[in-house]
Backbone as a ProteinNet text record, in pm:
[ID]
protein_1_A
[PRIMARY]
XXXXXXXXXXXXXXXXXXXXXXXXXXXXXXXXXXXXXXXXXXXXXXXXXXXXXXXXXXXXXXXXXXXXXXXXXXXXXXXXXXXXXXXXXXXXXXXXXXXXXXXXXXXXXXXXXXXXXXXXXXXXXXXXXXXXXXXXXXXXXXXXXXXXXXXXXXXXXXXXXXXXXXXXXXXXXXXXXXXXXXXXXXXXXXXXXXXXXXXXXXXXXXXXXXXXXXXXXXXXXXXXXXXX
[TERTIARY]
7582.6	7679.5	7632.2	7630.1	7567.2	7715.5	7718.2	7859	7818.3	7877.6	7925.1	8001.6	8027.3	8118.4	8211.7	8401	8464.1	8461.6	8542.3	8544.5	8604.8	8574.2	8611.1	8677.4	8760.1	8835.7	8841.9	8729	8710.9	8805.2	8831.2	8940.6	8836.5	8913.1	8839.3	8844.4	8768.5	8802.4	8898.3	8996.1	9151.5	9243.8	9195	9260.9	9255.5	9377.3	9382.5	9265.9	9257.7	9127	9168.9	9274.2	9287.9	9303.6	9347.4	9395.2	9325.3	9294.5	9224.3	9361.3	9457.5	9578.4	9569.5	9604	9633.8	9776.6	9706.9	9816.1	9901.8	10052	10141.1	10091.6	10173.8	10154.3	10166.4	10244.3	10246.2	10145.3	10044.1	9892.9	9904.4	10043.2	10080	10062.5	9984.1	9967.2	10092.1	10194	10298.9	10298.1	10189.5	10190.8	10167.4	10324.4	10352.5	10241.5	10155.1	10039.2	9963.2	9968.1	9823.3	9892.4	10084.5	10135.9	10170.5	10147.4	10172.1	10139.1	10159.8	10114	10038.4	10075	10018.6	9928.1	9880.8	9778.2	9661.9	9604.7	9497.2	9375.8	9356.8	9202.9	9191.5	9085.6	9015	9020.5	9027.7	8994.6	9005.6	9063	9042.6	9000	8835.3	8803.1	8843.7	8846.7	8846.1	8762.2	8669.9	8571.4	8647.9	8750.5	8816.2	9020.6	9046.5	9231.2	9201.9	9374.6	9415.2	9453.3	9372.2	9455.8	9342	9412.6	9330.7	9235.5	9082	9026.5	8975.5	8974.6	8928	9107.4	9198	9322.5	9336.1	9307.7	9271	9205.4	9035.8	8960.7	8993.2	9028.7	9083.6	9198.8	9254.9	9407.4	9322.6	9243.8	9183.9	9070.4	9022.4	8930.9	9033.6	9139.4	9247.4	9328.9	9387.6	9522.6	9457.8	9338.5	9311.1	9179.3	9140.3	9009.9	8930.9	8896.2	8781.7	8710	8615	8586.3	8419.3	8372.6	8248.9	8217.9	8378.2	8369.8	8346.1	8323.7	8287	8136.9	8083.6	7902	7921.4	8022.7	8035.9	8064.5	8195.9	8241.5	8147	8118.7	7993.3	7857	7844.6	7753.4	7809.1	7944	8012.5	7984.3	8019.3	8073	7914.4	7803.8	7680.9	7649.9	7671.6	7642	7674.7	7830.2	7896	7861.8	7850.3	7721.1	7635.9	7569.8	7438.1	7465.8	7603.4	7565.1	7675.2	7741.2	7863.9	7791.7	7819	7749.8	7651.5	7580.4	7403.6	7370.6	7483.9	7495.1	7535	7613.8	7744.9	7726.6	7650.5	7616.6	7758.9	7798.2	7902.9	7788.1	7850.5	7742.2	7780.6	7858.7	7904.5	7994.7	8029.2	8108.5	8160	8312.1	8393.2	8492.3	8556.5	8635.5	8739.5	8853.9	9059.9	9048.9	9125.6	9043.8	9146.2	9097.3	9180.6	9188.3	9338.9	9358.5	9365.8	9338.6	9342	9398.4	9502.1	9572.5	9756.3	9797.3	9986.8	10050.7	10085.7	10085.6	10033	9920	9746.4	9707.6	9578.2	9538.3	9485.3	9431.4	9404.2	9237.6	9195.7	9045.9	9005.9	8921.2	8839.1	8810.5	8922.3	8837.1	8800.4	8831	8726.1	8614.8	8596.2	8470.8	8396.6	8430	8315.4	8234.4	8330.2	8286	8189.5	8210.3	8092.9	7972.8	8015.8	7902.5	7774.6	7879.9	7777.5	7715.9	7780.3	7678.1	7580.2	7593.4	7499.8	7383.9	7450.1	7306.7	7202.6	7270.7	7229.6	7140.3	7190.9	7151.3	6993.2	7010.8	6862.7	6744.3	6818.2	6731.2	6630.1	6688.4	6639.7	6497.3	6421.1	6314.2	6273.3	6227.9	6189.1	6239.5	6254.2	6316	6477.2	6547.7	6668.6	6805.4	6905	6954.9	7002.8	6973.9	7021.9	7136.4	7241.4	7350.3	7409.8	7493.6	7472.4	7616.5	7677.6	7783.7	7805.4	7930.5	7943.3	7960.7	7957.8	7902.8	7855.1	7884.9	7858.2	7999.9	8024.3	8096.8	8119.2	8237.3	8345.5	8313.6	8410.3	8353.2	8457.4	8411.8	8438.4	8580.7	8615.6	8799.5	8855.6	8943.6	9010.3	9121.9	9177.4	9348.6	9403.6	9478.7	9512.4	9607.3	9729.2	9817	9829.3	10010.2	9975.8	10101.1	10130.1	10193.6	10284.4	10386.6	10456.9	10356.7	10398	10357.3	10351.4	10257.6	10259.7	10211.4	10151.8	10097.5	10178.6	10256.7	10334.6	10445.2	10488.2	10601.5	10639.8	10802	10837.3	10776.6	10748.9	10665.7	10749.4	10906.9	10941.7	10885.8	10873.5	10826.4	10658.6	10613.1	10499.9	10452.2	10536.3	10534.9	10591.6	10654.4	10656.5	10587.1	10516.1	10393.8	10283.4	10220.6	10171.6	10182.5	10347.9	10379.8	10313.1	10353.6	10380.5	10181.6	10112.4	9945.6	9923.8	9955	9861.4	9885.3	10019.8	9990.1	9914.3	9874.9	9844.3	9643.7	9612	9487.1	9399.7	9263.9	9204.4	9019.6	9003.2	8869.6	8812.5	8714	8665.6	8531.1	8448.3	8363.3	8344	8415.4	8469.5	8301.6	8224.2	8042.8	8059.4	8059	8037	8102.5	8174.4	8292.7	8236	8221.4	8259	8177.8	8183.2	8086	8062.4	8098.4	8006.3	8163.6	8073	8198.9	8205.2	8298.6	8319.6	8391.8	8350.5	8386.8	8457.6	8589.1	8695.5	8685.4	8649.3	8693.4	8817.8	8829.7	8962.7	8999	9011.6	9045	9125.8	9255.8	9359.9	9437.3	9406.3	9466.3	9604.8	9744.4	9842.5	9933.5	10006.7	10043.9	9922.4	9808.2	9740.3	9777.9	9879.7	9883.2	9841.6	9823.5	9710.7	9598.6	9535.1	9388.2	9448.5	9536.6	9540.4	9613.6	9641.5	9672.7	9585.7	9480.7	9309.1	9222.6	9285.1	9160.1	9226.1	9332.7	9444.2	9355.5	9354.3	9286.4	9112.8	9066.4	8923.3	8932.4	9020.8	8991.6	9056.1	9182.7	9209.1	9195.5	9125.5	9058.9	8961.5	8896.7	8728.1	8687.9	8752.3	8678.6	8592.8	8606	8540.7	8555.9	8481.7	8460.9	8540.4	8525.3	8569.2	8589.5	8688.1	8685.9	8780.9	8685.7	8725	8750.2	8869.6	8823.5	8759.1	8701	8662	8751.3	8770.4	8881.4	8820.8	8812.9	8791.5	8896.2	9018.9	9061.2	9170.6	9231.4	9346.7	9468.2	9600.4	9734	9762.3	9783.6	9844.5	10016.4	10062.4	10175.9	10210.8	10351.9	10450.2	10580.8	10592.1	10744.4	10810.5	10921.2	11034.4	11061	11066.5	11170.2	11074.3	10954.8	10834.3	10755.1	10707.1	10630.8	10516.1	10427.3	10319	10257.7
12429.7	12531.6	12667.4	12800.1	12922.9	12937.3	13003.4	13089.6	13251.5	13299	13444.5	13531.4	13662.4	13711.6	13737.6	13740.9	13782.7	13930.9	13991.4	14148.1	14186.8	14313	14366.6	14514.4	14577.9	14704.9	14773.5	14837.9	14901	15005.5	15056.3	15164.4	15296.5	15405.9	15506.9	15615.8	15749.7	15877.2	15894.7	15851.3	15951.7	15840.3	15726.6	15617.9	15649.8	15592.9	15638.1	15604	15707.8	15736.2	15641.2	15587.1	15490.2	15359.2	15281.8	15175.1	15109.1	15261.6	15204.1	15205.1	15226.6	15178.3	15290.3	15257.9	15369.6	15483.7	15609.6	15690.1	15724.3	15784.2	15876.6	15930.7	16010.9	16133.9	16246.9	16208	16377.5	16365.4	16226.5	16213.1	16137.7	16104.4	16028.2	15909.2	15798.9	15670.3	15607.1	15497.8	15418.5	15344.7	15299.4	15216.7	15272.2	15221.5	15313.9	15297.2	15200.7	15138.8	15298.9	15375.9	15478.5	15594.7	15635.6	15719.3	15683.9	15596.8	15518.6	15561.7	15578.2	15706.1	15551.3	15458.8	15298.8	15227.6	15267.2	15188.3	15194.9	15073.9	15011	15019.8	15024	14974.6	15137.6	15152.2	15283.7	15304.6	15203.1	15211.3	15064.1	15089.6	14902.6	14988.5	14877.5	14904.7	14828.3	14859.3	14763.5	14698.1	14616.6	14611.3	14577.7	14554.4	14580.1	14581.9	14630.8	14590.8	14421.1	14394.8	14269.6	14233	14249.7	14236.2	14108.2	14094.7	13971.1	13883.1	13842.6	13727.6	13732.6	13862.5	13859.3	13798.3	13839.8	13753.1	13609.6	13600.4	13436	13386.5	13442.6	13356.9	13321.4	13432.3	13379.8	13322.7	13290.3	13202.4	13095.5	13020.7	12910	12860.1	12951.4	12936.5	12865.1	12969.3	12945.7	12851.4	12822.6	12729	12585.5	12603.5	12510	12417.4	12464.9	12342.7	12401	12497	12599.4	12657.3	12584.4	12602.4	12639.5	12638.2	12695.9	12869.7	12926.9	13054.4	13137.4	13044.4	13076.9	13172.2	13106.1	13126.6	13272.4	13281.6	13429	13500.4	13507.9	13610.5	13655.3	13524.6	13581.8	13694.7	13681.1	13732.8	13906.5	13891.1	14046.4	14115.4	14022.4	14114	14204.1	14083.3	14107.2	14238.8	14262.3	14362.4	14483	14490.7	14582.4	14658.1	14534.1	14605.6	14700.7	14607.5	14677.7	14856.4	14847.6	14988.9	15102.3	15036.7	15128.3	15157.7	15070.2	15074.6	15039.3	15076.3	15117.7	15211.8	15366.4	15420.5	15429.2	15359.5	15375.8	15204.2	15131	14981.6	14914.6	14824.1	14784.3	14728.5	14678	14642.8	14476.2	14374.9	14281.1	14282.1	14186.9	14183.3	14004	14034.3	13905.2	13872.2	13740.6	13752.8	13724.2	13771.4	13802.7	13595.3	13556	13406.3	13301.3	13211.2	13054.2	13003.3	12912.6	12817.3	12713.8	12589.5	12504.1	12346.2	12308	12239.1	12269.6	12173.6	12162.8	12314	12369.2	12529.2	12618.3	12602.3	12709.6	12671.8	12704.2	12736	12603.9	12554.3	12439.5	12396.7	12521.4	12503.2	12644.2	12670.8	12830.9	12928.1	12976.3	13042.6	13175.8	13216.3	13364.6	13323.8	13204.2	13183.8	13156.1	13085.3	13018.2	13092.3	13219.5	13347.8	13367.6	13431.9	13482.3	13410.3	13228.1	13170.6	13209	13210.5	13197.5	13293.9	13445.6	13579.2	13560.3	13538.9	13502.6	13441.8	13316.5	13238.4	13281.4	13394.6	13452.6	13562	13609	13738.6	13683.6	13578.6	13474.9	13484.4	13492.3	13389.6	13530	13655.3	13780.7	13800.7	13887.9	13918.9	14072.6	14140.8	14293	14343.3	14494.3	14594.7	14666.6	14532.1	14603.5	14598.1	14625.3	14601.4	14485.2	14489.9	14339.7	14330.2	14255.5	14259.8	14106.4	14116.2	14072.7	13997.1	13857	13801.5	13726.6	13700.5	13636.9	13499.2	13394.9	13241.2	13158	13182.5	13159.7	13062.3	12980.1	12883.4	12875.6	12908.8	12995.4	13097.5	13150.1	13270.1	13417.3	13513.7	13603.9	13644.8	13591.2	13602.6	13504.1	13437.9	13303.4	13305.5	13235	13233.6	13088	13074.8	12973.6	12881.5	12931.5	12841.3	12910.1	12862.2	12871.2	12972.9	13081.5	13183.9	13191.7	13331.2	13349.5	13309.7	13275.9	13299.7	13406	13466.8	13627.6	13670.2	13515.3	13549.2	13580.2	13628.7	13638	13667.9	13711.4	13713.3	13921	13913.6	14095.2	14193.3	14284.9	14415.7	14362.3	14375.8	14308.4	14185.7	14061.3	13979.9	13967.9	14103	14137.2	14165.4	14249.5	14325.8	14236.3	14080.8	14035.3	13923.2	13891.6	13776	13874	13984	14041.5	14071.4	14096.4	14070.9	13954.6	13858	13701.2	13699.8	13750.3	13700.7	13752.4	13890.9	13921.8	13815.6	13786.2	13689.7	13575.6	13522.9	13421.2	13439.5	13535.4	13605	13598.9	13567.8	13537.1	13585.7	13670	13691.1	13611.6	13471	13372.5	13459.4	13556	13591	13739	13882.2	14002.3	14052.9	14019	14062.4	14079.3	13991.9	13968.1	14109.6	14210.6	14257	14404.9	14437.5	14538.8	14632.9	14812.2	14862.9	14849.7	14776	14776	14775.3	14826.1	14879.3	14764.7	14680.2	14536.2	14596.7	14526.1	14515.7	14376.4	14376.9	14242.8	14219.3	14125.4	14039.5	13965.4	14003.7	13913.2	13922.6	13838.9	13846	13888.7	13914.8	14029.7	14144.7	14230.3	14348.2	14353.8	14344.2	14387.6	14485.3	14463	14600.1	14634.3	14551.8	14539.6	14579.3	14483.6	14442.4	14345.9	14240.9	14126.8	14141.8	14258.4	14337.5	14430	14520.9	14586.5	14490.9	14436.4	14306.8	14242.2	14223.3	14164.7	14304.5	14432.3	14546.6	14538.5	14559.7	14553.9	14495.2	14316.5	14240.3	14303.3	14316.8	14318.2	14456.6	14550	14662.7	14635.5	14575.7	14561.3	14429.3	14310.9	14241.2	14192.3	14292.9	14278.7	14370.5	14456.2	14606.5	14710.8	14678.1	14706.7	14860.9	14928.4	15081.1	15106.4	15032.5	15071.6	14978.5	14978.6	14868.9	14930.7	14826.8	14886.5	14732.3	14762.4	14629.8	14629.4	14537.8	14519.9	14365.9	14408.4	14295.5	14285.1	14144.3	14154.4	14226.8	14228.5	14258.4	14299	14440.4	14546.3	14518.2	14442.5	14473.5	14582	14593.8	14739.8	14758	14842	14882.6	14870.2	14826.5	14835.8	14888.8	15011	15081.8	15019.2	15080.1	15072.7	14977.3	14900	14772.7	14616.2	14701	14559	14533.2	14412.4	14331.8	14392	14422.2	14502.9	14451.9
7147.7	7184	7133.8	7231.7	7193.2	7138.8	7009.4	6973.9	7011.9	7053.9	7062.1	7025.4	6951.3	6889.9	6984.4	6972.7	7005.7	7057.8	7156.8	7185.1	7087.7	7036.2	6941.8	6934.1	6920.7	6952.6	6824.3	6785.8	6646.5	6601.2	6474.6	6494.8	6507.9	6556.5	6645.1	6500.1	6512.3	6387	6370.7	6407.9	6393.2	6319.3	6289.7	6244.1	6061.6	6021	5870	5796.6	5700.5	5594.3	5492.6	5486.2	5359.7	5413.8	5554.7	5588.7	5690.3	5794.2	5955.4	6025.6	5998.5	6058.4	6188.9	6324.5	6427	6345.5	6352.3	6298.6	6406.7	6354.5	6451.3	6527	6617.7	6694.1	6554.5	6486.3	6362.9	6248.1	6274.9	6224.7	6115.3	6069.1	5960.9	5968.6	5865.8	5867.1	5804.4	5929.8	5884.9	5764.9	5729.1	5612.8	5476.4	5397.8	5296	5176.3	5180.2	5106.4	5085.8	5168.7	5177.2	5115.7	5122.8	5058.8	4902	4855.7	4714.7	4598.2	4475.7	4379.4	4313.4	4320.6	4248.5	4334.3	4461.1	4483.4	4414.4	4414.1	4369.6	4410.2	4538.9	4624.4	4693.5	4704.2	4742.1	4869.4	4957	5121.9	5143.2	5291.7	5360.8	5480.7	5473.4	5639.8	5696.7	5847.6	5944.1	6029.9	6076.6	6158.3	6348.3	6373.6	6499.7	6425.6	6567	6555.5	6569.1	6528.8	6553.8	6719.7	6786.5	6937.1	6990.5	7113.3	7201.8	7166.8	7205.3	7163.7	6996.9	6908.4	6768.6	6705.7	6771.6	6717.3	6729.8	6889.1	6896.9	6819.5	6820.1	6728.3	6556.9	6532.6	6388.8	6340.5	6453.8	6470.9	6461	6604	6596.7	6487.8	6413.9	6292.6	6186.5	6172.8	5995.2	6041.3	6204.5	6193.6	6302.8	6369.4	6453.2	6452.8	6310.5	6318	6337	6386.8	6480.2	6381.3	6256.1	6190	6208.6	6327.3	6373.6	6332.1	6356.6	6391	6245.9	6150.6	5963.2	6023.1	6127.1	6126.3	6216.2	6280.4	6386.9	6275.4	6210	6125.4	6018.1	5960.9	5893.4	5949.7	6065.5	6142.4	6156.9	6194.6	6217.2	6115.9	5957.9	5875.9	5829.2	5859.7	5796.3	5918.4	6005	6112.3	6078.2	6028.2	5994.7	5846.7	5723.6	5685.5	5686.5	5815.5	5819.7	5859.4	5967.3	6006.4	5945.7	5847	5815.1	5659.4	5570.5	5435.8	5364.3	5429	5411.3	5286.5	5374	5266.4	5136.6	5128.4	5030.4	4985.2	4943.5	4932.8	4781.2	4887.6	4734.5	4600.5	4516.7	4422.6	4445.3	4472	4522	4600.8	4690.2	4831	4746.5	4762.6	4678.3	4790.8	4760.7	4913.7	4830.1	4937.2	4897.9	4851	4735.3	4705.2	4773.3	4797.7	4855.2	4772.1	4794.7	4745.7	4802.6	4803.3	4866.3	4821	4902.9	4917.8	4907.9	4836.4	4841.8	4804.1	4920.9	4879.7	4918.1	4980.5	4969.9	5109.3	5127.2	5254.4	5281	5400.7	5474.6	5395.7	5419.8	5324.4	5287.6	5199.5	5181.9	5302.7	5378.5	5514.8	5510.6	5341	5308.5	5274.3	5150.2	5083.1	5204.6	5316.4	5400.6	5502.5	5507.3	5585.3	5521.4	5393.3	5309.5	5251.8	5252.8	5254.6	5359.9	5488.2	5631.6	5610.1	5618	5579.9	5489.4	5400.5	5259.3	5291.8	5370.5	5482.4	5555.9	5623.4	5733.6	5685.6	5562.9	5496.6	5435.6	5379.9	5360.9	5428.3	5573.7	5654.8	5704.7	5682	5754.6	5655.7	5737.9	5703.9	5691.9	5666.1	5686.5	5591	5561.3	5508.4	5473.4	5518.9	5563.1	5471.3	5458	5365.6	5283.9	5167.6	5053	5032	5031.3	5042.4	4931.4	4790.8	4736.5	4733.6	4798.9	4792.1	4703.3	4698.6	4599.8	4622.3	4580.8	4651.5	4548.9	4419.1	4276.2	4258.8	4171.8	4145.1	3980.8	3896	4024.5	4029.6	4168.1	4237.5	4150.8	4143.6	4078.8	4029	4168.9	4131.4	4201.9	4159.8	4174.5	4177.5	4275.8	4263.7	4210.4	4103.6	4026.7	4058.6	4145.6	4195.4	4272.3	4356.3	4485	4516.1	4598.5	4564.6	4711.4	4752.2	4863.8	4976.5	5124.3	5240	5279.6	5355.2	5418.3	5549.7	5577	5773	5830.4	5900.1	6062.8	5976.5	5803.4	5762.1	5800.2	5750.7	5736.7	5649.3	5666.3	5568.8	5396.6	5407.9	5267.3	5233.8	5253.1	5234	5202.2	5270.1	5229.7	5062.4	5063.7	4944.2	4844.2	4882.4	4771.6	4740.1	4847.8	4846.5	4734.7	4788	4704.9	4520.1	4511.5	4373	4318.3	4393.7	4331.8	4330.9	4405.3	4408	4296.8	4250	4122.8	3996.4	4010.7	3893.2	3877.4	3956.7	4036.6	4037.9	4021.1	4022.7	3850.3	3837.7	3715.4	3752.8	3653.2	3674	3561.8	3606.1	3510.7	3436.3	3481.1	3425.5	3422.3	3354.8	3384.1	3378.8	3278.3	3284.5	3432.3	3556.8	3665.9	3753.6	3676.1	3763.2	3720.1	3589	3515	3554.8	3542.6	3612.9	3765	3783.8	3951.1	4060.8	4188.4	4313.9	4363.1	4369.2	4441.9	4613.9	4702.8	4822	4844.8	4884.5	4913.6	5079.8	5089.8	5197.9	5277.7	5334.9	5360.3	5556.9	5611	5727.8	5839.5	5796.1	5863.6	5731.9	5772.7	5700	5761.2	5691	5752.5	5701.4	5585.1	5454.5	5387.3	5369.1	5239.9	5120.5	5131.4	4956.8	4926.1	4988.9	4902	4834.7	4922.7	4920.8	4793.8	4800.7	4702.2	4574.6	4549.8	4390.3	4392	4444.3	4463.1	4387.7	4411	4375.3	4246.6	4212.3	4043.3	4012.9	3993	3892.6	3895.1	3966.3	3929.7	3878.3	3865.4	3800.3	3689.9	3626.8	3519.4	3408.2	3503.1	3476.4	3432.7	3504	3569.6	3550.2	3486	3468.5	3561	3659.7	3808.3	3802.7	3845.6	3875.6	3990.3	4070.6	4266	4274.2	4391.2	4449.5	4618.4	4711.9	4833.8	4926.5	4991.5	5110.7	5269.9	5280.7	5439.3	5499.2	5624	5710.4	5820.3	5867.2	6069.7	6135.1	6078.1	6217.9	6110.7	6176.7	6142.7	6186.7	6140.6	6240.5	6287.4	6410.2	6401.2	6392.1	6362.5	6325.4	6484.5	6474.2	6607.2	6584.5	6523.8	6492.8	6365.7	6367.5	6241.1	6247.4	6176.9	6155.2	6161.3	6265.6	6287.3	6200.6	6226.5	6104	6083.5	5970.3	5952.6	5817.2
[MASK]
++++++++++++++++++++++++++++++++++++++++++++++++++++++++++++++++++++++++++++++++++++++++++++++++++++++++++++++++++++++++++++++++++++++++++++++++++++++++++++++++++++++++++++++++++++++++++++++++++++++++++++++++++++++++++++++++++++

């Protein structure tokens, strides 16, 4: 079977400098994450919106078995990489962490992303950029039990799955963290607050200098009152 990447609908210049989120017409980004005097994380990129077959595919990756698509995403993220932060190189790339089983996710479907890249990143040859994941056991930051639901849940419910993760969050080796700009992984950006109580611990944990996230795919905001 050839795999192929999903279409992808990147966010355009005019999309928020802190989220990727599509802004207003009055240029303002909806998500109160980017007006916050307490956020945590420096930037969440986006590598496309959440719309059509990159929504499918990572529906059928996390809820349907479709566990092939670890070797695509991995492939995007290593692309995106290549052509966005070249300049600006994290010092490790860590992924938002799984838990797995009674509670937790079905299996690791951040770690396995970043396994595949890591693979892939191996297998290359030439001059081009080194890119240093994390794929070490355990992996840099770990989630310990098993915390709120937050897929398909309300912006409140957001914000309190997020509460409940930082506690829930443990950096096993802070040497691993300290000093250096970590880049987070994680697969749909929607408030980002998971991403941002993921940048908390490794900065007050982990002693981390920076910390920024990258996502496949961006929700976009759909008005007042909608889920985000």
């Amino acid at each position: 079977m050839i795999l192929q990447p999903p279409a992808v609908f990147p966010p355009g210049p005019d999309a928020c400098a802190v989220c990727d989120q599509r802004v207003g017409t009055d240029g303002r980004c909806p998500n109160e994450l980017c007006h916050g005097s307490r956020r945590r994380i420096g930037r969440i990129r986006a590598i496309g919106y959440q719309t059509g077959p990159l929504r499918q595919a990572i529906n059928d990756y996390k809820y349907r078995g479709a566990r092939h698509w670890s070797v695509i995403f991995g492939r995007m993220l290593l692309a995106w990489l290549d052509e966005t932060a070249a300049a600006d190189p994290p010092d490790l790339i860590v992924a938002n962490p799984s838990l797995v089983g009674p509670g937790g996710q079905l299996f690791a479907h951040t770690e396995e992303v970043l396994d595949a890249a890591a693979a892939e990143a191996a297998r290359r040859t030439g001059t081009g950029p080194r890119w240093l994941f994390d794929t070490a056991a355990p992996r840099a930051i770990v989630k310990t039990v098993p915390t709120l639901t937050s897929a398909d849940a309300q912006a409140w419910a957001k914000r309190a799955s997020a509460a409940d993760l930082r506690g829930a969050l443990t950096v096993p080796d802070p040497a691993r963290i300290a000093g250096r700009f970590i880049a987070v992984y994680d697969d749909v950006c929607t408030t980002g607050g998971q991403l941002d109580a993921v940048a908390g611990c490794l900065l007050d944990r982990g002693r981390a200098a920076r910390v920024e996230g990258v996502v496949l795919a961006r929700a976009l905001w759909r008005g007042a009152g909608a889920r985000r």
